[in-house]
Structure formats: structure tokens, C-alpha cells
N, C-alpha and C positions, 0 to 999 in steps of 0.2 A: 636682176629679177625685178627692179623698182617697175621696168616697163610693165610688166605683168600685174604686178600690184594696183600701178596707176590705172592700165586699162577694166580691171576690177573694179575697184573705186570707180568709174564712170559709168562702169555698167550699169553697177547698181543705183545711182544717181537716174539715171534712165528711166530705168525700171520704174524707180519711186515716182515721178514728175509724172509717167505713161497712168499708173494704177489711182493716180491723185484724179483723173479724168477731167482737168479741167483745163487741159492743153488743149487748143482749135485743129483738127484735123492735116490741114497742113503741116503744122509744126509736129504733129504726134508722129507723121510718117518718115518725116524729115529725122525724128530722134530714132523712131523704130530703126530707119535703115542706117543710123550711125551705129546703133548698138548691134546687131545684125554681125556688123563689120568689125566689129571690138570682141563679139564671142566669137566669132573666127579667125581674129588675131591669137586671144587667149587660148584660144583649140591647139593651133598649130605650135604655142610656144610650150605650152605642156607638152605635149607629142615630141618636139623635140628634149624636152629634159628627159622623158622617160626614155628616151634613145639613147640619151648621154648615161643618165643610171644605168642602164644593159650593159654597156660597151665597159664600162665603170668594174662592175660586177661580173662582169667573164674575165677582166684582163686578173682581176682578183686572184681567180681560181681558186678561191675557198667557199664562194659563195655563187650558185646556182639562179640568173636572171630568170625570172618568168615570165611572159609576155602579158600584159598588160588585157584584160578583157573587159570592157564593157558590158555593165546589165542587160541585157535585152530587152526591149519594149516590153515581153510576156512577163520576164523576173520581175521587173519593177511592179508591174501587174497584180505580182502576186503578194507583193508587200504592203 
């Protein structure tokens, strides 16, 4: 799980340098499209552990997986 961690820790390293605004345009889209590419690393590698949890928890049979839902753009909305 370190990779996941790491590609967090970058993220947010991004983030901060991007919201600081005093990266030159070039470089800010050059970071944009690095981090872009590291939340859809970190996407997929979640997706995959909650695939492994499910499979985890049916072979159990004591315990009932439930599929994973995401807020929807309206819930968050309403928060």
C-alpha cells in the first residue's frame, strides 16, 4: 500500500505548489497533468482493494459484502 500512500503524498504536494499561484503556466499544467494521472492511479488502486475486501467477505460467509456507492454530485449538494 506504500505506492498508494506515496502517490497521495504527491498529490497533495501538487495541490499545494498549484493553490500557492506562483508556478508560471507551463509548469502549473505540466503539474496539473501529473496529478490528474496520480488521482487515477489512486482511483484504480482503491477500486481494486475494495474488490479484494468483497471477495474477502463473501468467502467469510459470516459477513454480508455491500457494494461500494459513491455520493452523487446531488448528495454532496445537499451537504
Amino acid at each position: 500500500m506504500a505506492k498508494f500512500e506515496e502517490c497521495l503524498q504527491r498529490l497533495e504536494k501538487i495541490v499545494q505548489e498549484l493553490e500557492k499561484g506562483e508556478v508560471p503556466l507551463e509548469k502549473s499544467l505540466t503539474l496539473f497533468e501529473e496529478g490528474m494521472q496520480l488521482s487515477s492511479a489512486c482511483r484504480k488502486e482503491l477500486e481494486q482493494a475494495e474488490g479484494k475486501v468483497e471477495i474477502l467477505l463473501k468467502k467469510n460467509g459470516k459477513l454480508q459484502a455491500e457494494p461500494f456507492e459513491p455520493l452523487s454530485d446531488k448528495a454532496q449538494a445537499r451537504r
